[in-house]
Structures are given as structure tokens and as C-alpha cells.
N, CA and C atoms of all chains as a GROMACS GRO file, in nm:
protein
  579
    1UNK      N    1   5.421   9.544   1.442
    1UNK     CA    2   5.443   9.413   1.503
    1UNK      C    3   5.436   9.305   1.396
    2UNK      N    4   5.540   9.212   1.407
    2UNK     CA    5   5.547   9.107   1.318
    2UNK      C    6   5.483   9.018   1.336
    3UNK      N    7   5.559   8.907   1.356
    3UNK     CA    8   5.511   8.705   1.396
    3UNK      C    9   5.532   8.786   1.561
    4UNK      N   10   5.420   8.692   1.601
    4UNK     CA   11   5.414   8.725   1.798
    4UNK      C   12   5.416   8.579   1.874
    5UNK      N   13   5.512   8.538   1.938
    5UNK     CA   14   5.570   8.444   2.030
    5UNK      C   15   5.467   8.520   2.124
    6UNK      N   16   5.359   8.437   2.167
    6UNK     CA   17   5.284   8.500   2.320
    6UNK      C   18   5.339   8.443   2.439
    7UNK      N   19   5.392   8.548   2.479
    7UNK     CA   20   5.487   8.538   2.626
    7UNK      C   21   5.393   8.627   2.748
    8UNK      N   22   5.311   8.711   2.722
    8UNK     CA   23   5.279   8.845   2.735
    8UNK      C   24   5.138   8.875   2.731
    9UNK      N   25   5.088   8.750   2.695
    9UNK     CA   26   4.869   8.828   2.662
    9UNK      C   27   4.825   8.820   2.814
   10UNK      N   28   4.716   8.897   2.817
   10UNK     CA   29   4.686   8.933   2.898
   10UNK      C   30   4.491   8.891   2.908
   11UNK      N   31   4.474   8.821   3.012
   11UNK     CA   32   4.324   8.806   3.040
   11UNK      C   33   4.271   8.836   3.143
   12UNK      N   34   4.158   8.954   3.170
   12UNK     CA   35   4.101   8.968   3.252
   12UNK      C   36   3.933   8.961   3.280
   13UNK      N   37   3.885   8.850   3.416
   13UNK     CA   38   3.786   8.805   3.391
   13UNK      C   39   3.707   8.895   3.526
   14UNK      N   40   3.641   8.919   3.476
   14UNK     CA   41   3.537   9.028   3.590
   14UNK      C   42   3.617   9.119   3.668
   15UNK      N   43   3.656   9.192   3.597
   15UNK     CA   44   3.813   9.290   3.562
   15UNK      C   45   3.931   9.245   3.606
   16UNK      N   46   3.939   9.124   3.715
   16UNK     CA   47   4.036   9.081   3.731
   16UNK      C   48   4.127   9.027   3.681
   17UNK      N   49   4.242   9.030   3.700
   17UNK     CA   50   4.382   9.025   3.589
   17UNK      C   51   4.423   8.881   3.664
   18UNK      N   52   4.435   8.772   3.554
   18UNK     CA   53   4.426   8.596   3.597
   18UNK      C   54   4.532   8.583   3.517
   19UNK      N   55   4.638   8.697   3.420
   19UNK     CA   56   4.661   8.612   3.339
   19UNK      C   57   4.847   8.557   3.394
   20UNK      N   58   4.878   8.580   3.479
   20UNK     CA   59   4.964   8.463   3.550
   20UNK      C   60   4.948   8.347   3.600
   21UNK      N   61   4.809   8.320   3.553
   21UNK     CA   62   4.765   8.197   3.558
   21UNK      C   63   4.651   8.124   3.480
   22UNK      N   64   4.720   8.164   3.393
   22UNK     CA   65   4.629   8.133   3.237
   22UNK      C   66   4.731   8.105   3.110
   23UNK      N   67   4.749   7.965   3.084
   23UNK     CA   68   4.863   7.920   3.014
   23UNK      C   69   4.821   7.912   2.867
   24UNK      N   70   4.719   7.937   2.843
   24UNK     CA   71   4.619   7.884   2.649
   24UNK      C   72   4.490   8.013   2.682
   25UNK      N   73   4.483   8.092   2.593
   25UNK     CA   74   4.384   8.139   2.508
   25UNK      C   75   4.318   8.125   2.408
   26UNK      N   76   4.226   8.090   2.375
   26UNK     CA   77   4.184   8.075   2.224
   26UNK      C   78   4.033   8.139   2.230
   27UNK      N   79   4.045   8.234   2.139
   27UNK     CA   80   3.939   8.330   2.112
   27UNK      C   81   3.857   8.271   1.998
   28UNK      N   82   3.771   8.225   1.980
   28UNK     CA   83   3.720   8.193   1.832
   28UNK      C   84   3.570   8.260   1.797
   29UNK      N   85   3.566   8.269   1.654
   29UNK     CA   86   3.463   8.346   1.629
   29UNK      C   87   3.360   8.264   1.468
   30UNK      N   88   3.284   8.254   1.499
   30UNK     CA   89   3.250   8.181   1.341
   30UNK      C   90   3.103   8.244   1.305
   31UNK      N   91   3.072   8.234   1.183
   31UNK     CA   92   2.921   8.280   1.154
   31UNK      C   93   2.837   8.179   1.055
   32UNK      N   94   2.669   8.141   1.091
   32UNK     CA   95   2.629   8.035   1.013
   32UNK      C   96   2.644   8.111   0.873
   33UNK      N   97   2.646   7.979   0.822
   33UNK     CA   98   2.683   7.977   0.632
   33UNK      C   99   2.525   7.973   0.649
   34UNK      N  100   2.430   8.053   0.571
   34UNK     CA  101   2.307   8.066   0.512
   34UNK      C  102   2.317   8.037   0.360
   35UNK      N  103   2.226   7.936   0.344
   35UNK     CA  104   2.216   7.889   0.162
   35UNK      C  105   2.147   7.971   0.104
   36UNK      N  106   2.199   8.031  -0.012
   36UNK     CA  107   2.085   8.099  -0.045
   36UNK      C  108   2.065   8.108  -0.219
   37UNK      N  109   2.139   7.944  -0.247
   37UNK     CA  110   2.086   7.936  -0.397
   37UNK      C  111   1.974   7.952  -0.459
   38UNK      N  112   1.975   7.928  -0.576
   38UNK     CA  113   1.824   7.963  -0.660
   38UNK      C  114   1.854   7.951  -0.778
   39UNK      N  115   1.754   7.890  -0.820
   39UNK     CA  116   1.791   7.885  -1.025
   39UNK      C  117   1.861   7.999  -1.055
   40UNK      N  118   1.975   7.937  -1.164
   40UNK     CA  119   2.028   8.034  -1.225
   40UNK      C  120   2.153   7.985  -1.260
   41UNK      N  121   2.187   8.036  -1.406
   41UNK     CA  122   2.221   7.974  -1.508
   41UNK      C  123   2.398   7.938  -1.441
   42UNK      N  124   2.450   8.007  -1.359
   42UNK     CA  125   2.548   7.972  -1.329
   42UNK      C  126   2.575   7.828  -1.231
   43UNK      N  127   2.457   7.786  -1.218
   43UNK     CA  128   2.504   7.647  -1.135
   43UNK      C  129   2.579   7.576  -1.026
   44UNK      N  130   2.587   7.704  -0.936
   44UNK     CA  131   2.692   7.690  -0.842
   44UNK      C  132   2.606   7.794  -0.725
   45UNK      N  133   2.654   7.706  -0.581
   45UNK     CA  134   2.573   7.768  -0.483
   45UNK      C  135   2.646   7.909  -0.419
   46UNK      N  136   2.543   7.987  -0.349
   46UNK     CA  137   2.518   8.080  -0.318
   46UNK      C  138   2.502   8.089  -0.174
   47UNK      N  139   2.565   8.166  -0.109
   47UNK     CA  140   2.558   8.199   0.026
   47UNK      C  141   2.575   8.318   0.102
   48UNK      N  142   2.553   8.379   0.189
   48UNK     CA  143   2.524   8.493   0.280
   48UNK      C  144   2.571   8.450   0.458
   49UNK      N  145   2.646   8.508   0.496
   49UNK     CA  146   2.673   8.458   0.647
   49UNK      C  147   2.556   8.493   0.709
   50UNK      N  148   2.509   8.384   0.874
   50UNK     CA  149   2.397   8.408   0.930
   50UNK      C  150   2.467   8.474   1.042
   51UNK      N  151   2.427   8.435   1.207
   51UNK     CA  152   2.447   8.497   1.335
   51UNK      C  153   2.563   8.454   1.305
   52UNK      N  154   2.640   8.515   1.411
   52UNK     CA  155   2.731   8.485   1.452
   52UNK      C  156   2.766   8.343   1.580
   53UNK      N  157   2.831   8.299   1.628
   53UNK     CA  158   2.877   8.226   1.764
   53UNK      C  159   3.040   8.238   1.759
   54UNK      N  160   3.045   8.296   1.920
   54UNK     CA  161   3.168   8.292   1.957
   54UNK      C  162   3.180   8.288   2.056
   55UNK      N  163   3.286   8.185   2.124
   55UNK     CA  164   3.352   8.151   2.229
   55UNK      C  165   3.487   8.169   2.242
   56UNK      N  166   3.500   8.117   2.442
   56UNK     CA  167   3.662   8.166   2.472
   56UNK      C  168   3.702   8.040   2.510
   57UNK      N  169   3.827   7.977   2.499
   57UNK     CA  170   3.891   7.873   2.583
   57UNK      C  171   3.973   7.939   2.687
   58UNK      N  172   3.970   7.875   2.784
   58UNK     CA  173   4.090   7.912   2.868
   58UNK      C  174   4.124   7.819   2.909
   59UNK      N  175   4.293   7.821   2.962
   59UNK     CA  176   4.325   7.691   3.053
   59UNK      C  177   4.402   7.768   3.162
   60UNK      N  178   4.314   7.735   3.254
   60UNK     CA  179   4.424   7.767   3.380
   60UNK      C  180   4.474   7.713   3.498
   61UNK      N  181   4.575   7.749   3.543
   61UNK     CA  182   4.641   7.669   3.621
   61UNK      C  183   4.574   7.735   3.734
   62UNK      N  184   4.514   7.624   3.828
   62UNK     CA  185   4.388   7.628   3.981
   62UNK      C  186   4.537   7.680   4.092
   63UNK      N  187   4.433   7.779   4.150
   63UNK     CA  188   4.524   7.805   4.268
   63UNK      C  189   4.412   7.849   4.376
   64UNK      N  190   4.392   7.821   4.498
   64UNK     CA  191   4.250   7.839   4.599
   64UNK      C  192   4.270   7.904   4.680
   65UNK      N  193   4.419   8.005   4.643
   65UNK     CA  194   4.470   8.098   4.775
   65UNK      C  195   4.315   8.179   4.753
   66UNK      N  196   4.372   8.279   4.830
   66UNK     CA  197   4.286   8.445   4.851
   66UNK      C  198   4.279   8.503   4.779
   67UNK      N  199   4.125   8.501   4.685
   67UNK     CA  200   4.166   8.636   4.584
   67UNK      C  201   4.232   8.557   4.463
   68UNK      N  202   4.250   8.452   4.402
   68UNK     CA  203   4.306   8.376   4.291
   68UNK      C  204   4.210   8.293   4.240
   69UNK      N  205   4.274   8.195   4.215
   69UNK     CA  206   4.202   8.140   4.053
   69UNK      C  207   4.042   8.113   4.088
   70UNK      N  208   4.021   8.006   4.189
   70UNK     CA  209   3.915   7.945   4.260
   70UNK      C  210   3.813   8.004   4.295
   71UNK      N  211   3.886   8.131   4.412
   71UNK     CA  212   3.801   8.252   4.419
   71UNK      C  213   3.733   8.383   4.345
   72UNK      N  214   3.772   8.375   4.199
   72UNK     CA  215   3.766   8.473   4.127
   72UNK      C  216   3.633   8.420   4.080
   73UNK      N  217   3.653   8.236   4.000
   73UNK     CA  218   3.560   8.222   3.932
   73UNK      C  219   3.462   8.161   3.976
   74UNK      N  220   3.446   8.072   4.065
   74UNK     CA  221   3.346   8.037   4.138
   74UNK      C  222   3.194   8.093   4.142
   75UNK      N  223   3.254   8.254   4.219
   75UNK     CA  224   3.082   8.292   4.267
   75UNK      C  225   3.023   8.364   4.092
   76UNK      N  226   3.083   8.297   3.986
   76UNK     CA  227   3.072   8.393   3.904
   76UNK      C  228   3.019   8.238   3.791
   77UNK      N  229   3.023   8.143   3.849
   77UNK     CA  230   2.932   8.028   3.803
   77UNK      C  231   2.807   8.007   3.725
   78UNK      N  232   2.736   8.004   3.620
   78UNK     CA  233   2.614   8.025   3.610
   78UNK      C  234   2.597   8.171   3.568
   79UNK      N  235   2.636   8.267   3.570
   79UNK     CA  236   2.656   8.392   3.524
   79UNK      C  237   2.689   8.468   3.409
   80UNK      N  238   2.690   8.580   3.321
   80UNK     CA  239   2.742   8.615   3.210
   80UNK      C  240   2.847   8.703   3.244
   81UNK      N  241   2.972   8.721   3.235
   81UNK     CA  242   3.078   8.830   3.314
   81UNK      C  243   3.183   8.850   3.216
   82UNK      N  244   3.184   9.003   3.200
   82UNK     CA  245   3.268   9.063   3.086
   82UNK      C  246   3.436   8.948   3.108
   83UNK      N  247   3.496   8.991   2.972
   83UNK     CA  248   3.661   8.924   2.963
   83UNK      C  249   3.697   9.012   2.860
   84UNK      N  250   3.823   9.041   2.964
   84UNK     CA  251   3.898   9.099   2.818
   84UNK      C  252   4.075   9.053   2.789
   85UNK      N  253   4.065   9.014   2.651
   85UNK     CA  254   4.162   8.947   2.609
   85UNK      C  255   4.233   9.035   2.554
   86UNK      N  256   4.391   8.989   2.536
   86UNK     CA  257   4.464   9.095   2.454
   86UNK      C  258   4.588   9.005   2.392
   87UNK      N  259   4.671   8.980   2.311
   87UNK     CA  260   4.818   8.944   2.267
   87UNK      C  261   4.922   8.982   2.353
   88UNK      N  262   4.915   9.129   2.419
   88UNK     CA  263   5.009   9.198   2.450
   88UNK      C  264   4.955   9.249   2.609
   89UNK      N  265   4.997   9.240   2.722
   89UNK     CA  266   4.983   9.320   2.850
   89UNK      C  267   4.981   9.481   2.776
   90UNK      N  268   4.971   9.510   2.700
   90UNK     CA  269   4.961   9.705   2.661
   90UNK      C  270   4.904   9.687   2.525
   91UNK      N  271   4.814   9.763   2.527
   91UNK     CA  272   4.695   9.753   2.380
   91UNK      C  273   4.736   9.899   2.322
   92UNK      N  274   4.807   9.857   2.203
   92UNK     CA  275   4.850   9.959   2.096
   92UNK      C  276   4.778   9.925   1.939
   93UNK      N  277   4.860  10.022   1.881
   93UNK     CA  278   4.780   9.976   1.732
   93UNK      C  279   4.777   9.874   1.671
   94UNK      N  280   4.876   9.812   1.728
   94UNK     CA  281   4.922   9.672   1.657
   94UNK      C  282   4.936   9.542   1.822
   95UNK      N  283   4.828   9.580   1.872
   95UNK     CA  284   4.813   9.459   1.980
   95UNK      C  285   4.682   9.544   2.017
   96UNK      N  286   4.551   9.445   1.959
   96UNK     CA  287   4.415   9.468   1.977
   96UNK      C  288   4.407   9.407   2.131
   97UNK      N  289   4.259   9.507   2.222
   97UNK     CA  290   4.215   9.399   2.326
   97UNK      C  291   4.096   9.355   2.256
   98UNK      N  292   4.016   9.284   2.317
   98UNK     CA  293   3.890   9.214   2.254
   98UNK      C  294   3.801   9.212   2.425
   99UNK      N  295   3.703   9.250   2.410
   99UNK     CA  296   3.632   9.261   2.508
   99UNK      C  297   3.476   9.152   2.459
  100UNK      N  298   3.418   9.095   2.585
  100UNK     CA  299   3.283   9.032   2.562
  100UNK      C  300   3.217   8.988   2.671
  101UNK      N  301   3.118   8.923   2.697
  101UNK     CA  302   3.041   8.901   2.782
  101UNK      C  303   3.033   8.789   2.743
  102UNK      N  304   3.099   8.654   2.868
  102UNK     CA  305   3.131   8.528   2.822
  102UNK      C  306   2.988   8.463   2.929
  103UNK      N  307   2.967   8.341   2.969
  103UNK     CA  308   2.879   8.245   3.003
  103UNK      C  309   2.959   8.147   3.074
  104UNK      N  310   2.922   8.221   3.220
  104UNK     CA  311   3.044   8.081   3.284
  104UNK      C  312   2.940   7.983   3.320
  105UNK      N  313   3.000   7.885   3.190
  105UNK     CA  314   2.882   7.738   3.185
  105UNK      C  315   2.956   7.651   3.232
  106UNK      N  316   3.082   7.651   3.295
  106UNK     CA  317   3.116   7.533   3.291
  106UNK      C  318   3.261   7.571   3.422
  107UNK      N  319   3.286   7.530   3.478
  107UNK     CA  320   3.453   7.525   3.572
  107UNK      C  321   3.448   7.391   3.641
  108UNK      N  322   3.577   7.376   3.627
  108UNK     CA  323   3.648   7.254   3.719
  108UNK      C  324   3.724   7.246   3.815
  109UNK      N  325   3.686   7.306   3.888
  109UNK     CA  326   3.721   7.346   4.062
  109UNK      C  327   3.914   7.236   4.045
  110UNK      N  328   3.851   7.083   4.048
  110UNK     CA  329   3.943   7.023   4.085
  110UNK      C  330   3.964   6.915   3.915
  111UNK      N  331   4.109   6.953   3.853
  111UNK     CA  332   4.145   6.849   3.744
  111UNK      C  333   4.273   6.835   3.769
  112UNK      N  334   4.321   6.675   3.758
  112UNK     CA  335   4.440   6.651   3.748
  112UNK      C  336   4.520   6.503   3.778
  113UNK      N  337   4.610   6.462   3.766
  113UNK     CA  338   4.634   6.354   3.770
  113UNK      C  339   4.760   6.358   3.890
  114UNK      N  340   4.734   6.250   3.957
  114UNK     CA  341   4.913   6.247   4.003
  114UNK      C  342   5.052   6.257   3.960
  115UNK      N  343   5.059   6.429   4.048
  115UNK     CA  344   5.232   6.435   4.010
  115UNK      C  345   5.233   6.576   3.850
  116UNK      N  346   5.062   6.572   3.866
  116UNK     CA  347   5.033   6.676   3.781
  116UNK      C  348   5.015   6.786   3.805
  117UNK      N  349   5.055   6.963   3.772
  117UNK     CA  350   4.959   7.008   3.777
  117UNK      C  351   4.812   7.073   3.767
  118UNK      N  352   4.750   7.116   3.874
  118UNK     CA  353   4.618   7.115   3.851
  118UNK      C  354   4.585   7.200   3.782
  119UNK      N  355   4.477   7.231   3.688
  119UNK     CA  356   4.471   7.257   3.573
  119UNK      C  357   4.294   7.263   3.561
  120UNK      N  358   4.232   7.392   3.496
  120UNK     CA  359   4.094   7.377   3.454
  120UNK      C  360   4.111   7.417   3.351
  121UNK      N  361   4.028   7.366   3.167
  121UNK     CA  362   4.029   7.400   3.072
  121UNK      C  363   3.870   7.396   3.050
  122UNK      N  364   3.841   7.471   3.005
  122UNK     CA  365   3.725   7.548   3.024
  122UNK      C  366   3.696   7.645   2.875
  123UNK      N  367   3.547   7.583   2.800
  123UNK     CA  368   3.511   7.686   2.650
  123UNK      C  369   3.393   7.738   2.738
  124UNK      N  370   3.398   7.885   2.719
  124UNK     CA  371   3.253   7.929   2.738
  124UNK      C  372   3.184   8.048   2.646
  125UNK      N  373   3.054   7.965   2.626
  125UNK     CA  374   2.984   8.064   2.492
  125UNK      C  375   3.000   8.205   2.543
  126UNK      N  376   3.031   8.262   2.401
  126UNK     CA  377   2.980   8.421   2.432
  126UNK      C  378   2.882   8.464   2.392
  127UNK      N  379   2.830   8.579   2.525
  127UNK     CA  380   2.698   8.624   2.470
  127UNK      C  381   2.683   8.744   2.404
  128UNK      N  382   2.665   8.755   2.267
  128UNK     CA  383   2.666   8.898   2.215
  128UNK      C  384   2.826   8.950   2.138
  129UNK      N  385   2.839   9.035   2.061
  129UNK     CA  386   2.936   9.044   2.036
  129UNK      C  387   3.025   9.081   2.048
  130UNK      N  388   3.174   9.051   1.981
  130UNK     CA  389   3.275   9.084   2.069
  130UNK      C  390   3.329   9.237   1.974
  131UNK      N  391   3.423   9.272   2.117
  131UNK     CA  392   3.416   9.426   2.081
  131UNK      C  393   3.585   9.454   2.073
  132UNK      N  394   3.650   9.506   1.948
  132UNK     CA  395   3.794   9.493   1.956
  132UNK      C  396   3.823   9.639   1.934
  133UNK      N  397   3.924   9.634   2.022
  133UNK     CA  398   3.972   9.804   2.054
  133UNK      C  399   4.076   9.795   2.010
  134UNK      N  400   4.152   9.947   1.982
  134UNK     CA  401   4.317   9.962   1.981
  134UNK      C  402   4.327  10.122   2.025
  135UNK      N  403   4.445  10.103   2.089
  135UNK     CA  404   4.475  10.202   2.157
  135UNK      C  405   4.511  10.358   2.090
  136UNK      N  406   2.965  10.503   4.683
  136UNK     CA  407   3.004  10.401   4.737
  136UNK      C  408   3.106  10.354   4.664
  137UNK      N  409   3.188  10.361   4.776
  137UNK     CA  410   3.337  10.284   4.713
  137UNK      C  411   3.391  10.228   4.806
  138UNK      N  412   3.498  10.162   4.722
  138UNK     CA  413   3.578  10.005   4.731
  138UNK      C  414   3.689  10.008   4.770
  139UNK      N  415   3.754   9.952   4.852
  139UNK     CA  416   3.957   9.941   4.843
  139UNK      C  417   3.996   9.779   4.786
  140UNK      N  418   4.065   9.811   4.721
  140UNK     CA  419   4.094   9.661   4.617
  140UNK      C  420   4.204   9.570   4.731
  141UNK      N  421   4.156   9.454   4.833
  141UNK     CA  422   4.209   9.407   4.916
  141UNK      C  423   4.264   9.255   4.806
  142UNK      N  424   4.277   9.299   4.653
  142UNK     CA  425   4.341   9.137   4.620
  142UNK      C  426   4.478   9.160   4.560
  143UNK      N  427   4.534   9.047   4.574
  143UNK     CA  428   4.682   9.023   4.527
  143UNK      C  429   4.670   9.032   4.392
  144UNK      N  430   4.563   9.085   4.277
  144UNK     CA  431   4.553   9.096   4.182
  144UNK      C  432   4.548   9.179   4.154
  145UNK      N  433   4.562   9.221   4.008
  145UNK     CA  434   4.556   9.346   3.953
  145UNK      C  435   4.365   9.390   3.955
  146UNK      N  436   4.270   9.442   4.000
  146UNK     CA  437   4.127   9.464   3.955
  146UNK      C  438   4.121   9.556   3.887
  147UNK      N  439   4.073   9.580   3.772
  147UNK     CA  440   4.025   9.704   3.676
  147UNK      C  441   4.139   9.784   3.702
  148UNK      N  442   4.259   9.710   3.675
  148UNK     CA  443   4.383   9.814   3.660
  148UNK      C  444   4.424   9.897   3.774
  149UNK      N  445   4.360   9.850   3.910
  149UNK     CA  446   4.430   9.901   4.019
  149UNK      C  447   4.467   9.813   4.085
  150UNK      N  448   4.573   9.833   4.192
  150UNK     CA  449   4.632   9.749   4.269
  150UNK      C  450   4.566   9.747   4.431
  151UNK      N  451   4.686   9.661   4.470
  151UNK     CA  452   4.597   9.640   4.628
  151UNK      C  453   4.616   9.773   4.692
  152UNK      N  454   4.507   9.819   4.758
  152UNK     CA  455   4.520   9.943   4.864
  152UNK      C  456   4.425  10.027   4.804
  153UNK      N  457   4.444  10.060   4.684
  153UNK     CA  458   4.425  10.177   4.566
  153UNK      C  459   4.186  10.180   4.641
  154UNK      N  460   4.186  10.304   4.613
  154UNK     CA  461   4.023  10.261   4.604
  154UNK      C  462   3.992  10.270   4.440
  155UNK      N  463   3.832  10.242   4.446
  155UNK     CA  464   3.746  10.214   4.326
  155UNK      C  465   3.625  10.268   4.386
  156UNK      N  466   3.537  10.324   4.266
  156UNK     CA  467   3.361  10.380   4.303
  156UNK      C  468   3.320  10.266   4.201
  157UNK      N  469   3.184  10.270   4.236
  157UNK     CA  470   3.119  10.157   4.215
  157UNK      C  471   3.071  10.194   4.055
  158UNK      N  472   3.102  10.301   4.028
  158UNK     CA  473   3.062  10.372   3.899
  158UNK      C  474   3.142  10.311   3.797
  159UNK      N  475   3.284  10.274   3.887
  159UNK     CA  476   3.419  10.252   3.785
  159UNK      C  477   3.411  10.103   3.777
  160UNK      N  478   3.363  10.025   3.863
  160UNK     CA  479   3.319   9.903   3.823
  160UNK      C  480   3.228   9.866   3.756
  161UNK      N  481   3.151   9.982   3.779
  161UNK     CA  482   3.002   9.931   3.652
  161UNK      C  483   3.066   9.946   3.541
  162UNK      N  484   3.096  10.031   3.512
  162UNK     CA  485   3.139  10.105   3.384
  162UNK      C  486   3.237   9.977   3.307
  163UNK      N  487   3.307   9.908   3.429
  163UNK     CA  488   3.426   9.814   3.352
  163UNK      C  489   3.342   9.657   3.316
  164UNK      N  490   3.170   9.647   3.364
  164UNK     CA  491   3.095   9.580   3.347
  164UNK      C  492   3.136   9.456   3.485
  165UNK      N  493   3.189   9.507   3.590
  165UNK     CA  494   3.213   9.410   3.701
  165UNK      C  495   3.091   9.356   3.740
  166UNK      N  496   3.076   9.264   3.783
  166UNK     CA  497   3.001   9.199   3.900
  166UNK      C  498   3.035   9.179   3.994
  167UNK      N  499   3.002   9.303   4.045
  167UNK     CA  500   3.075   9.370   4.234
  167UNK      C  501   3.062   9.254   4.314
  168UNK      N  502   2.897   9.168   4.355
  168UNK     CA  503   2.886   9.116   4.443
  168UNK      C  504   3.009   8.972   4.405
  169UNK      N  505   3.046   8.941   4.321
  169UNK     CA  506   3.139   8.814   4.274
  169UNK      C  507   3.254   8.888   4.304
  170UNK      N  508   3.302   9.024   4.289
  170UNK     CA  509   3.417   9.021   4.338
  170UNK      C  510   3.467   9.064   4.472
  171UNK      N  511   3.310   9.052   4.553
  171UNK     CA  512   3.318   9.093   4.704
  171UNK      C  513   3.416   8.933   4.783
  172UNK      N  514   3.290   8.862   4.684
  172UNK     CA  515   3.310   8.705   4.746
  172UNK      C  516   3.408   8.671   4.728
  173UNK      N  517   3.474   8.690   4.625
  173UNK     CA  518   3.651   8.654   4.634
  173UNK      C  519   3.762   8.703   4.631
  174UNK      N  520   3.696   8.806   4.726
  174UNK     CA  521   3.772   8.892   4.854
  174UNK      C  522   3.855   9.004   4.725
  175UNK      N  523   3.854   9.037   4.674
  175UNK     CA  524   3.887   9.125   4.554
  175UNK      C  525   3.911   9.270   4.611
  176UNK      N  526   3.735   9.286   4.701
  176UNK     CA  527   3.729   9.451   4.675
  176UNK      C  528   3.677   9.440   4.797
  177UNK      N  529   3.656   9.548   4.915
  177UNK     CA  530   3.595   9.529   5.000
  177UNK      C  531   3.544   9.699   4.984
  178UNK      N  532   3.387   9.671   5.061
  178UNK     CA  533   3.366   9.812   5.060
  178UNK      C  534   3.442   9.892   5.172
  179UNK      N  535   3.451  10.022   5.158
  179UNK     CA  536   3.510  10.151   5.262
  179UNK      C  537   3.410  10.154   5.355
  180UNK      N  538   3.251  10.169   5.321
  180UNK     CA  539   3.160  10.231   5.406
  180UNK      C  540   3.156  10.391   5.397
  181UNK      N  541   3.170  10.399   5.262
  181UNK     CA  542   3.230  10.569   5.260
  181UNK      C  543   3.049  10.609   5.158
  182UNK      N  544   2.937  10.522   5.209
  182UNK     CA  545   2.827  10.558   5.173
  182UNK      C  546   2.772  10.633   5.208
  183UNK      N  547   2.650  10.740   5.114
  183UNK     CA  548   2.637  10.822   5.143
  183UNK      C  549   2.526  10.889   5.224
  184UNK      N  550   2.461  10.928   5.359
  184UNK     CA  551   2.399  10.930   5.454
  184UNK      C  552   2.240  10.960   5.380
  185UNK      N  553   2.178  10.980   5.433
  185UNK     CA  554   2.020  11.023   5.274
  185UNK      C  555   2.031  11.162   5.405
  186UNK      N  556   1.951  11.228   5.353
  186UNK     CA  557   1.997  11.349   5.424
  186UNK      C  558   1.839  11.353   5.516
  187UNK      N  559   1.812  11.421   5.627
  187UNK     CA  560   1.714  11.376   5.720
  187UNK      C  561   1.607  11.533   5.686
  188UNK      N  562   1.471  11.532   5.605
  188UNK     CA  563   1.454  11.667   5.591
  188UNK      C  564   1.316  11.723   5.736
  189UNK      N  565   1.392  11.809   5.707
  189UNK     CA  566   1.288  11.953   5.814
  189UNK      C  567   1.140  11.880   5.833
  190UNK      N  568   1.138  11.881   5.970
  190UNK     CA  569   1.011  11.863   6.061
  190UNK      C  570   1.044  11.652   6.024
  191UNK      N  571   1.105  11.562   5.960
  191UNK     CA  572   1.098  11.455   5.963
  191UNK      C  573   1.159  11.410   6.120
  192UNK      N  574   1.109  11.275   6.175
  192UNK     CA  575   1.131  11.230   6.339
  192UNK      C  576   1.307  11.165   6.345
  193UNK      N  577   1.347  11.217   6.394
  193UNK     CA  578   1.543  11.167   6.392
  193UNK      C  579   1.523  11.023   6.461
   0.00000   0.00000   0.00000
């Protein structure tokens, strides 16, 4: 697989499959910079990565039928509940999924403006680390 | 104890109708009771009786 136009990723949040209604993914992952200079003749600092932190964005487009957007995430508020992300609807060697246990800290039942549609964008910490598979 | 997947969604890779054991949701790290509530999965009732032993009152 080359350059990837995402037409096709796939997100599923407490195994449920949202991602026909999930327009932005962004997976991010970072680790603290630990200082760890000390005399020495080269004069230039020194460092070691610390923990990790990583979070998910999502943006999705609200829908309050049965069984959709509203209802999925709601009772799952306040909670830690696996997600698994992917590039591709089919996880091969060259389209990883990424699995984790996210922190639903945050949803917006109702966003939007007139003539807009409604829309929740939503970062939530992850707890623990994330786990990337290939098929 | 198992499930029939009553949502218009895909759940842990099955579709609507299909069943699920509660084993296959743990395992996928679900949180059954969240996906009772939004109508996802409903149980069968296909639980299993405790069995009644010799000389105990029916």
C-alpha cells in the first residue's frame, strides 16, 4: 500500500461499528521527554522518553435513531470502553488495526448551528496502551 | 448466556439476527450492560438452569 486517500477506515466503539458516521479520526500518541543531562564534556543535553499519553479524536455526525450514534455512546459516559481503529475496513499487512481502552470524558449529545449538520467532536484520553495488529 | 444482535449495526462483526455468548463479548472487551441500553444486543434467555441436587426442596 502506497499514499492512502481514507475513504474506508473503520471505527469501532464498544465493538460497535460507528464508522458511517464518523467523518475525522485522529489517533495520537506522544511520550514525556525526560532530562537527563549531567556534566560532561560534550555540552549538549541528554534525554530518555518517559510514560507515554495517548488519545483519540473523533468527529461524528449525531444521529438518535435506534441503536446509532446517541445510543451507542451515551450509557458508555464516564466509562473506559475498548476502540478499535483501522485505515482500511480489512486489516492486512499493510492496513494496521490499533486497539485501546479510551475514557469517555467527554460527548456532546447536541452541537450545531443553523442549517448545520449536527456534529460531536470529541478527544478522549487513553487508558493504557495501545495495541497494533496486522493481519 | 447469549445474545441476538437486534442493531442496525455491525456488533463485534456480526450482524442483526446473528447470536453472540457473552464469552465473545468479553473477549472483544464489550460492555454488555451499555450495549443492552442501546438496544445493540438483547439477551435470548438461553441461560443456564443451576441444576436442583438430590434430597434439595423443588
Amino acid at each position: 500500500m502506497a499514499r492512502i486517500v481514507l475513504t474506508d477506515a473503520k471505527c469501532t466503539i464498544n465493538g460497535v461499528n460507528l464508522s458511517d458516521h464518523i467523518a475525522s479520526i485522529t489517533l495520537s500518541t506522544s511520550a514525556d521527554v525526560v532530562e537527563t543531562t549531567g556534566f560532561s564534556s560534550t555540552a549538549a543535553r541528554t534525554r530518555v522518553a518517559g510514560l507515554q499519553d495517548n488519545s483519540v479524536t473523533l468527529e461524528f455526525h449525531q444521529d438518535f435513531a435506534t441503536s446509532n450514534v446517541e445510543q451507542t455512546i451515551y450509557p458508555l459516559i464516564g466509562t473506559a470502553t475498548t476502540i478499535v481503529v483501522s485505515p482500511t475496513s480489512t486489516v492486512s499487512a499493510t492496513s494496521p488495526s490499533y486497539s485501546f481502552s479510551a475514557l469517555i470524558s467527554e460527548w456532546q449529545p447536541l452541537s450545531g448551528a443553523v442549517g448545520e449538520l449536527a456534529t460531536a467532536s470529541v478527544t478522549w484520553p487513553i487508558s493504557g496502551a495501545i495495541t497494533k495488529a496486522v493481519a | 448466556m447469549s445474545y441476538i444482535i437486534t442493531s442496525e449495526l455491525e456488533v463485534c462483526n456480526k450482524v442483526k439476527g446473528d447470536s453472540i455468548t457473552e464469552k465473545e463479548l468479553l473477549n472483544a472487551g464489550a460492555n454488555i450492560e451499555a450495549l443492552i441500553a442501546g438496544n445493540h444486543i438483547k439477551a435470548t434467555g438461553g441461560t443456564t438452569k443451576p441444576a436442583i441436587q438430590e434430597g434439595a426442596e423443588k
